[in-house]
C-alpha positions in Angstrom: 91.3 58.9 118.9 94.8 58.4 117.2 96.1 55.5 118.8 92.9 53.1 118.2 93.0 54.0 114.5 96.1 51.4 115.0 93.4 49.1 116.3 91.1 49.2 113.3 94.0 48.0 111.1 93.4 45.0 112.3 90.2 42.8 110.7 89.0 41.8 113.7 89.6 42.4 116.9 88.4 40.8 120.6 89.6 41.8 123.6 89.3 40.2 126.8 88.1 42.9 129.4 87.0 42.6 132.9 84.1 45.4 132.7 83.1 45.1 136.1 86.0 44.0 137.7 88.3 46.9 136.2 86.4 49.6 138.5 85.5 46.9 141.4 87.1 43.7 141.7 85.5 39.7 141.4 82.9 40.9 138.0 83.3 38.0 136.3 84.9 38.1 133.0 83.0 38.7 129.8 83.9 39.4 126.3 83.7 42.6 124.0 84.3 42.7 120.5 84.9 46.0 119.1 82.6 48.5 118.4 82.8 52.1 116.7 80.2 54.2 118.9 80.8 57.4 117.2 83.0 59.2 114.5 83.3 63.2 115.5 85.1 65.3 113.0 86.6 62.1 111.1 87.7 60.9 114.0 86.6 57.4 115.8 85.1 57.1 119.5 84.5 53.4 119.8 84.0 51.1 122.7 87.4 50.6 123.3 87.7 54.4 123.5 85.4 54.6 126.3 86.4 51.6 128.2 89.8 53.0 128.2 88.8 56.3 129.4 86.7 55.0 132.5 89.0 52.3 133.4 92.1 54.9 133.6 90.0 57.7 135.0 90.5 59.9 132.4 87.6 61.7 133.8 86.3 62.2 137.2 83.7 59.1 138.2 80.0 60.2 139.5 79.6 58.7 142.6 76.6 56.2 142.9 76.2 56.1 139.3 75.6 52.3 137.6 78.7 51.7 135.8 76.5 51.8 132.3 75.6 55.1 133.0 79.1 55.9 134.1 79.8 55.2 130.5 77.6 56.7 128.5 78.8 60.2 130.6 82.1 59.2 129.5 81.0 58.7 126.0 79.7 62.5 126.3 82.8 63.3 127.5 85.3 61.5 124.6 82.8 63.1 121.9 83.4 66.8 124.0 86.6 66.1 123.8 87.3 64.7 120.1 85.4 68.3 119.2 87.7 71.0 121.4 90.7 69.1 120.0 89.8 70.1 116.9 89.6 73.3 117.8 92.8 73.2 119.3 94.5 72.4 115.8 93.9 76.5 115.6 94.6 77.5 119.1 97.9 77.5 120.2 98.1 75.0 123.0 101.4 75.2 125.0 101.8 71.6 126.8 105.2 71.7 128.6 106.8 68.0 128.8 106.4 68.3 132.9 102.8 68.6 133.1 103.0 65.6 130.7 105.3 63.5 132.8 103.7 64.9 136.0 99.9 63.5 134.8 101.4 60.5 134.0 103.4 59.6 137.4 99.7 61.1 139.1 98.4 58.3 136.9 100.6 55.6 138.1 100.2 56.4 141.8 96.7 57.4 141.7 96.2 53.6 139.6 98.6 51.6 141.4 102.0 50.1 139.2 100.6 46.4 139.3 96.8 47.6 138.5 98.1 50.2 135.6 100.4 47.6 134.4 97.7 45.2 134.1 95.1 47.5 131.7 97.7 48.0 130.0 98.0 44.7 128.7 93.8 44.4 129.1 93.5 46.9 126.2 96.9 45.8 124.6 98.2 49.8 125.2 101.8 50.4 125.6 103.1 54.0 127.4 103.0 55.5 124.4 99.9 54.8 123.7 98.9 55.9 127.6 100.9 59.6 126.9 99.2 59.9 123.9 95.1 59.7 125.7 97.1 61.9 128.7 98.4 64.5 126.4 94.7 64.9 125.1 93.0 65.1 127.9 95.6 67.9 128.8 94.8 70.1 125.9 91.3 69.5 127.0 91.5 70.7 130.2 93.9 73.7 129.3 91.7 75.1 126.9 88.4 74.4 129.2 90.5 75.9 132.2 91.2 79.5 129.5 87.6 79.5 128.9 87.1 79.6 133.0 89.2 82.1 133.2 87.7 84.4 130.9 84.6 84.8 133.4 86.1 87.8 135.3 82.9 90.1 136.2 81.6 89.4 139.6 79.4 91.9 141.1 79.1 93.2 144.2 75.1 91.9 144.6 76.0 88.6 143.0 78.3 88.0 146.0 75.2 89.6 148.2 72.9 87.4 146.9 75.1 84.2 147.1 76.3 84.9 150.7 72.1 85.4 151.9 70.3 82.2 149.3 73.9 79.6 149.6 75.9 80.5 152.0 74.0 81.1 155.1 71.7 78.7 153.9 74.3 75.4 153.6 76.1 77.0 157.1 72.4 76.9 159.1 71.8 73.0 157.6 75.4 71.7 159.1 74.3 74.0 162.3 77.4 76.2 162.1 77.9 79.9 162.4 78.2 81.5 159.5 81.2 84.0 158.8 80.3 87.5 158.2 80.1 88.8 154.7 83.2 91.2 154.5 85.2 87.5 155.8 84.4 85.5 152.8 84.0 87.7 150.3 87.3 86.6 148.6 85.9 83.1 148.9 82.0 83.9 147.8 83.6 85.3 144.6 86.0 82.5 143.4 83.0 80.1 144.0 80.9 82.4 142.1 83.8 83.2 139.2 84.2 79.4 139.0 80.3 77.9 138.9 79.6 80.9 135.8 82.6 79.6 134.3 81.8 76.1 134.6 78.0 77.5 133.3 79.7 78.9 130.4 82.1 76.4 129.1 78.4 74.2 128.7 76.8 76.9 126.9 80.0 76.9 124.5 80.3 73.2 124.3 76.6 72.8 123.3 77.4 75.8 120.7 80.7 73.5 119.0 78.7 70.3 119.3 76.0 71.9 117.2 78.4 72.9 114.5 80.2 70.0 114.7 80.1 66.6 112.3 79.3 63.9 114.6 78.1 60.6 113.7 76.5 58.7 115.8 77.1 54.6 115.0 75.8 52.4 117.7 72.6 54.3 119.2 71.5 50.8 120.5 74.9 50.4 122.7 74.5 54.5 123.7 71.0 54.1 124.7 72.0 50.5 126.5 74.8 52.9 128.1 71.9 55.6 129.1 69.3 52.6 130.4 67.0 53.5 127.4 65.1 51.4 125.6 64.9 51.2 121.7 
């Protein structure tokens, strides 16, 4: 991540950080020195990193999950990330400054001014720092969404075979009638468009990671994350 090799700089460095009460409120405070977790493609993941990244929801929270394993999927996620970024370096990724300034006021409303204000000075950030993780996680998405879209074959007897084994299926278990098929077609198909394209950006992400130089630094912290032992 750019902005925390800023943070490394420094000899040592220990931040003050409400884990617990930074997603829900009254965790009482505890201490966490700094730790590199990772180094993809030269560049750092470390605690901080992921800390950062779930406490802004950079990425969407699984619901139910323990806030250790809530981490560790965002680890997944940074390392994803760091990887497709570098990939973007020979793409050409067209981020206009309103979607910028537009995921950054969603960011403030969706946080709260006094609550994003107040990780801010948690993790010692300023807003440039904050554009700088937005802005990534933008080019992230863009290309992700370009690799959706490339998923543009639907068949005729995959929308068949959705509407008779999903659709009809989830409609009978909330005891509503179902639509006919000719009625959600259109729908059926964007579903279907959207869960291969979902099932394809894995397959590709799995195929980058492979080829990729990643280091993993702190498997005792990632396997604490995943509530492994060892």
């Amino acid at each position: 991540m750019m902005w925390i090799k800023d943070f490394l700089m420094r000899k040592w460095i220990i931040i003050w950080l409400l884990l617990g009460a930074l997603i829900h409120p009254g965790v009482t405070q505890e201490r966490v020195v700094e730790r590199i977790l990772a180094i993809v493609e030269g560049e750092i993941i470390t605690l901080t990193d992921v800390q950062v990244a779930l406490a802004f929801g950079l990425f969407p929270s699984e619901k139910g999950k323990k806030q250790q394993l809530d981490l560790a999927r965002v680890l997944e996620n940074l390392i994803d990330l760091q990887v497709v970024l570098k990939l973007a370096e020979s793409e050409k990724v067209n981020l206009s400054a309103e979607s910028l300034n537009k995921a950054w006021e969603a960011l403030i409303t969706r946080l709260g001014k006094e609550r994003f204000q107040r990780l801010k000075k948690i993790f010692g950030l300023s807003d440039e720092d904050v554009r700088q993780l937005l802005q990534e996680k933008l080019t992230f998405d863009q290309i992700i969404q370009k690799r959706i879209t490339l998923i543009t074959s639907v068949s005729l007897d995959e929308i068949q075979d959705y509407y008779q084994n999903v659709y009809l299926k989830n409609m009978a278990a909330k005891h509503q009638k179902p639509r006919s098929l000719v009625e959600v077609m259109r729908d059926l198909e964007i579903i279907i468009r959207k869960e291969k394209g979902q099932a394809e950006v894995r397959k590709w992400l799995r195929t980058l990671r492979s080829q990729a130089d990643i280091v993993i630094k702190d498997k005792e912290m990632i396997n604490h994350f995943r509530g492994e032992k060892g």
